[in-house]
TORMI-81348 format. One record per residue (C-alpha): residue number from 1; residue in three letters; z, x, y. Coordinates in steps of 0.5 Angstrom, whole numbers. Layout:
<pts>
<NUM ALA <Z X Y>>
...
</pts>
This chain:
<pts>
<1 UNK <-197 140 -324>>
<2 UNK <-192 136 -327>>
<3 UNK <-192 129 -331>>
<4 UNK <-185 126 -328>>
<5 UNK <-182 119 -331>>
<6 UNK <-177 116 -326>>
<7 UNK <-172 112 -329>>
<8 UNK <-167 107 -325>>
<9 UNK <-165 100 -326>>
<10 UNK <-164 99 -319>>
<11 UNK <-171 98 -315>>
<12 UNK <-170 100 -309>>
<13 UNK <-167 106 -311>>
<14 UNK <-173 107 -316>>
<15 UNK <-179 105 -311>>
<16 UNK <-175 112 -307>>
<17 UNK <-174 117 -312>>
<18 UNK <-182 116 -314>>
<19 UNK <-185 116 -307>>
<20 UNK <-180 122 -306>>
<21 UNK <-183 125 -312>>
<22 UNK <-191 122 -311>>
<23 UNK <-190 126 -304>>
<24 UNK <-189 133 -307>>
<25 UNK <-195 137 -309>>
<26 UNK <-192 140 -315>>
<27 UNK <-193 132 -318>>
<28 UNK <-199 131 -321>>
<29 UNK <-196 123 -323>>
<30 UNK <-190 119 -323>>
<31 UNK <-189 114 -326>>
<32 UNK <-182 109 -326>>
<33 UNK <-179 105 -331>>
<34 UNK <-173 100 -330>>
<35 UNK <-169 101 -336>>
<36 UNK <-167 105 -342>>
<37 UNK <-172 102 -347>>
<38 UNK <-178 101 -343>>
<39 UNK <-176 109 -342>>
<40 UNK <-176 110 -348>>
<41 UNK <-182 108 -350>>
<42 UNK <-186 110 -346>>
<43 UNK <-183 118 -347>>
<44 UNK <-184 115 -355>>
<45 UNK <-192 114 -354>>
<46 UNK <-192 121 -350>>
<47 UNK <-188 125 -355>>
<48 UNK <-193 122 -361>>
<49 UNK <-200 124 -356>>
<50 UNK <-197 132 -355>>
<51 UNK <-196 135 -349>>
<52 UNK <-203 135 -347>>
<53 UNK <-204 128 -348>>
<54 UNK <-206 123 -343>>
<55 UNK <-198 120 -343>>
<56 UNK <-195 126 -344>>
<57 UNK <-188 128 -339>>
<58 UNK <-186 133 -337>>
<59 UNK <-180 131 -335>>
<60 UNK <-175 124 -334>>
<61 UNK <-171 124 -327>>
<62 UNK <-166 118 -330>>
<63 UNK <-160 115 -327>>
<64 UNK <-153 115 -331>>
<65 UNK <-150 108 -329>>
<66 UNK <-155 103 -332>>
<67 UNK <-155 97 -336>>
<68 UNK <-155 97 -343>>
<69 UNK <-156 104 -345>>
<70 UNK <-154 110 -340>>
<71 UNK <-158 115 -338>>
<72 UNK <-153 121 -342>>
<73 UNK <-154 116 -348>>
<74 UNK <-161 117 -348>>
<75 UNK <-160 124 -347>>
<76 UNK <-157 124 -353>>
<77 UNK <-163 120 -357>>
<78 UNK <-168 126 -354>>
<79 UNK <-164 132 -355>>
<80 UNK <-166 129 -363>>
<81 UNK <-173 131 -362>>
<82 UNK <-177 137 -362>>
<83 UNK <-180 138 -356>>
<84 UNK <-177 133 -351>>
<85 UNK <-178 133 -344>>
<86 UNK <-173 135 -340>>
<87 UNK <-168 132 -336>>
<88 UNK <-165 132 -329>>
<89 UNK <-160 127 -328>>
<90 UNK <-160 123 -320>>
<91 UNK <-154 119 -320>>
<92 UNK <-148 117 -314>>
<93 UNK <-143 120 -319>>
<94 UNK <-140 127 -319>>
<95 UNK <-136 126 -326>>
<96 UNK <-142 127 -331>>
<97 UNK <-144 133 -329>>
<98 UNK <-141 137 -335>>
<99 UNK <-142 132 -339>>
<100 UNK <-150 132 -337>>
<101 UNK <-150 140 -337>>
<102 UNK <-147 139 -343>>
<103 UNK <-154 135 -346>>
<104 UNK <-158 140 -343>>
<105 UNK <-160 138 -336>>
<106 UNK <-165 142 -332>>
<107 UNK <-161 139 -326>>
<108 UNK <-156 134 -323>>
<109 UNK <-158 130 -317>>
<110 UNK <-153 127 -312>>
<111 UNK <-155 120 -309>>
<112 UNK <-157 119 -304>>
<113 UNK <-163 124 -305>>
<114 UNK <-165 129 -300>>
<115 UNK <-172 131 -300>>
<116 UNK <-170 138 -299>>
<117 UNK <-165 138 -306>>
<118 UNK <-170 134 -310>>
<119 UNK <-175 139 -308>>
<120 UNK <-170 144 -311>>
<121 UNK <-170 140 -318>>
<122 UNK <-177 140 -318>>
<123 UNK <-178 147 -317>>
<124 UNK <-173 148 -323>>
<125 UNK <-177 144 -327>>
<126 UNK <-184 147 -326>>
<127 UNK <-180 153 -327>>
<128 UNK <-178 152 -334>>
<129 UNK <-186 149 -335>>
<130 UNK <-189 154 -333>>
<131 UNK <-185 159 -337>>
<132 UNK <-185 155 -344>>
<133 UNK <-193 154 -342>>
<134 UNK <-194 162 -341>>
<135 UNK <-188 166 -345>>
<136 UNK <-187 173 -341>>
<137 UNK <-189 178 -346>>
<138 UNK <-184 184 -344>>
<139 UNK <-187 191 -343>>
<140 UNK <-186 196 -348>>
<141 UNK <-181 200 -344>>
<142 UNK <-178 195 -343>>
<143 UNK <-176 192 -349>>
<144 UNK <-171 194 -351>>
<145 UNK <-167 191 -345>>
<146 UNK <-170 185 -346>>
<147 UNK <-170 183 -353>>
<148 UNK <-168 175 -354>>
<149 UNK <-161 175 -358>>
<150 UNK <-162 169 -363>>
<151 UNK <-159 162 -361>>
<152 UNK <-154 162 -366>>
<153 UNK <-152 168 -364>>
<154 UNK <-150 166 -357>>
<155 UNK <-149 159 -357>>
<156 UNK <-145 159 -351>>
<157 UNK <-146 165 -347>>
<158 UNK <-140 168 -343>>
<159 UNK <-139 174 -339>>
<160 UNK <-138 181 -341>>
<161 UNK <-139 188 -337>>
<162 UNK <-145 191 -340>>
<163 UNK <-141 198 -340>>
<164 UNK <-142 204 -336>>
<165 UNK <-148 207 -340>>
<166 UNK <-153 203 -340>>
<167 UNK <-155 202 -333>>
<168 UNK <-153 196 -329>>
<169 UNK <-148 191 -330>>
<170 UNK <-151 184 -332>>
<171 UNK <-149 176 -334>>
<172 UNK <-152 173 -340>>
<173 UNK <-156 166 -339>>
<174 UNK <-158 162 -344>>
<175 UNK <-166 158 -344>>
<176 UNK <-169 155 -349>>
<177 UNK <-165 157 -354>>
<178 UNK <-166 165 -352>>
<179 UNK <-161 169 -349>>
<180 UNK <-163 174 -344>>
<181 UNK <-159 178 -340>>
<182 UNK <-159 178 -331>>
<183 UNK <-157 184 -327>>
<184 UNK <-151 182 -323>>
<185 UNK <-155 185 -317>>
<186 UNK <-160 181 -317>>
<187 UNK <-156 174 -316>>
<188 UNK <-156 171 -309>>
<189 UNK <-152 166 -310>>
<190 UNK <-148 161 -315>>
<191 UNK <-148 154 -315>>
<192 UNK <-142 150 -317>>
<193 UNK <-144 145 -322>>
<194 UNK <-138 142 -325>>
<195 UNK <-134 148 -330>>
<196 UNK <-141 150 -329>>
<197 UNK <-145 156 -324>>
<198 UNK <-152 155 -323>>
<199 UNK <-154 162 -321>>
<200 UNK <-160 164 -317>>
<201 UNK <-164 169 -316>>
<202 UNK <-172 171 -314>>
<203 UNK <-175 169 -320>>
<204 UNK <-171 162 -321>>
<205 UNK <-164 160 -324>>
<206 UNK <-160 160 -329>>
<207 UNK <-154 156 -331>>
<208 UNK <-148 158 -335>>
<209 UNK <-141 156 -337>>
<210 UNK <-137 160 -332>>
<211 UNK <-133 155 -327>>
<212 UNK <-136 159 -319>>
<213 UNK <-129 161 -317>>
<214 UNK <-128 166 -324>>
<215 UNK <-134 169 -321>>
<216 UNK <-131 170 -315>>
<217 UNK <-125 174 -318>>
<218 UNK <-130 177 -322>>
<219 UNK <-136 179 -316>>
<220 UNK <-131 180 -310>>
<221 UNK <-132 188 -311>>
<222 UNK <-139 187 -313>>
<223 UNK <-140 184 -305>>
<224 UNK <-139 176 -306>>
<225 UNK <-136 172 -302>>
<226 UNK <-134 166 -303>>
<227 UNK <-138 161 -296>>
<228 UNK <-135 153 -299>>
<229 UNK <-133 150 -305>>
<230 UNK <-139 150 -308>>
<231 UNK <-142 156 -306>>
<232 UNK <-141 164 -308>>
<233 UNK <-147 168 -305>>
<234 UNK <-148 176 -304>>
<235 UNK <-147 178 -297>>
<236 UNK <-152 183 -298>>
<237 UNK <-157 177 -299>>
<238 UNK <-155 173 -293>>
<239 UNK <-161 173 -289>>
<240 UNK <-158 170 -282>>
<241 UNK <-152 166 -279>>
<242 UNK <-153 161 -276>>
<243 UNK <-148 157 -271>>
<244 UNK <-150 149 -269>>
<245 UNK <-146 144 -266>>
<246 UNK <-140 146 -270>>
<247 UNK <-143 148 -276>>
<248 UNK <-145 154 -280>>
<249 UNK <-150 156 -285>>
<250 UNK <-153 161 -288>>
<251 UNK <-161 163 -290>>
<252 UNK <-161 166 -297>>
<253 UNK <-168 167 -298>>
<254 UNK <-171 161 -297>>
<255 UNK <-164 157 -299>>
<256 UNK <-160 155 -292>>
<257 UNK <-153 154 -296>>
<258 UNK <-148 150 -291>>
<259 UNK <-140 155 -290>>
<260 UNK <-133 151 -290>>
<261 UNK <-130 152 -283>>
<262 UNK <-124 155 -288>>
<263 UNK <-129 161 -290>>
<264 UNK <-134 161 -283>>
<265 UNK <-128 166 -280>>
<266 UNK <-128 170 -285>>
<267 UNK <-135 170 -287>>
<268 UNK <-137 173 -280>>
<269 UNK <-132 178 -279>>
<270 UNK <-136 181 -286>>
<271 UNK <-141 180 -283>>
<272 UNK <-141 185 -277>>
<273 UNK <-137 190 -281>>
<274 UNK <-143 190 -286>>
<275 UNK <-147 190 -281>>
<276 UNK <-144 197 -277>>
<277 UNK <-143 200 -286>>
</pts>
């Protein structure tokens, strides 16, 4: 279960983000800081008693516009220390999210916040957990289609067709520092996140640094579809189609994805010729 430190100069908004937080199981225990020096003292004191200390954090939700020292600026001081908690940014604006990725966030969450999307963070999160507390060991028939590829190798991974001869075609995403390669055939949808795609499948997320509509071009013959500004999803994966009051969405799994009247159109004539093959 995750340690979580909330950080926000506004106390309203603060008293929420942690009752939000303390109503998720997932969450062992939150706490809340006002400002960017108790934070960081407090992440401090976590990070000299180790990850399996009495104050450890796993992971601070911080606020951006705050006085004093900014949530990016504090950011910036843990990306300095070895094992730093992770970060997921709760913030009322929309124009630091490439700046927050940039700083390796594990997500970005709009305000006001809706519990079904901090829900999503927190699963981000416990995914990332759990994975650096239980590293996969790849099996030996496997190996060699997933051996890590150095950091220094791969700074920034971009996207590359894998070729003809050695099976699907995959993506390459970059955790912890390790790159490893997704098949696109696993993907079920992507997420725009500034120049950013967020790319989610079965087993979790990927972030890379592709903007959604160079995917669309490059996926559009793989079966992606694009449902509004900020979602690409496989038509394959749609599970449902649902029509309300004027609204549409789709069920991607356990993902309800909302689609633009722009693409509602469109999106169910594809779905009925791919439902007659």
């Amino acid at each position: 279960m995750l340690r979580v430190l909330a950080v926000d100069d506004e106390k309203p908004a603060l008293e929420e983000l942690l009752y939000l937080l303390r109503s998720d199981s997932r969450i062992r225990s939150a706490e809340g800081a006002t400002d960017a020096t108790e934070a960081l003292r407090r992440i401090s004191r976590a990070l000299d008693a180790g990850p399996d200390g009495e104050d450890g954090i796993d992971v601070v939700f911080l606020d951006i516009h705050m006085a004093g020292l900014t949530g990016l600026d504090v950011a910036r001081l843990l990306a300095g220390f070895a094992r730093p908690p992770l970060i997921v940014f709760v913030t009322a604006h929309e124009g630091f999210a490439v700046q927050a990725f940039d700083l390796k966030a594990v997500d970005y969450v709009l305000k006001p916040v809706r519990r079904e999307r901090l829900a999503e963070a927190v699963r981000r999160v416990r995914d990332l957990v759990v994975s650096a507390r239980e590293p996969r060991q790849p099996a030996p028939e496997d190996h060699a289609a997933h051996t890590p590829v150095p950091h220094t190798a791969a700074a920034a991974p971009q996207y590359t067709p894998a070729g003809s001869t050695s099976g699907p075609e995959q993506i390459p995403v970059e955790l912890g520092g390790i790159t490893r390669f997704v098949p696109i055939d696993d993907i079920a949808y992507a997420e725009a996140q500034g120049d950013y795609a967020r790319l989610h499948t079965k087993d979790g997320s990927h972030l890379v640094r592709i903007p959604l509509s160079t995917l669309e071009e490059r996926w559009a013959s793989r079966g992606f579809v694009r449902i509004h500004r900020s979602h690409l999803v496989a038509l394959a994966r749609i599970d449902e189609l649902r029509l309300d009051a004027g609204t549409t969405t789709v069920r991607v799994g356990d993902a309800e994805l909302a689609v633009s009247r722009r693409h509602a159109r469109q999106l169910r004539d594809l779905l009925m010729r791919h439902a007659r093959g």
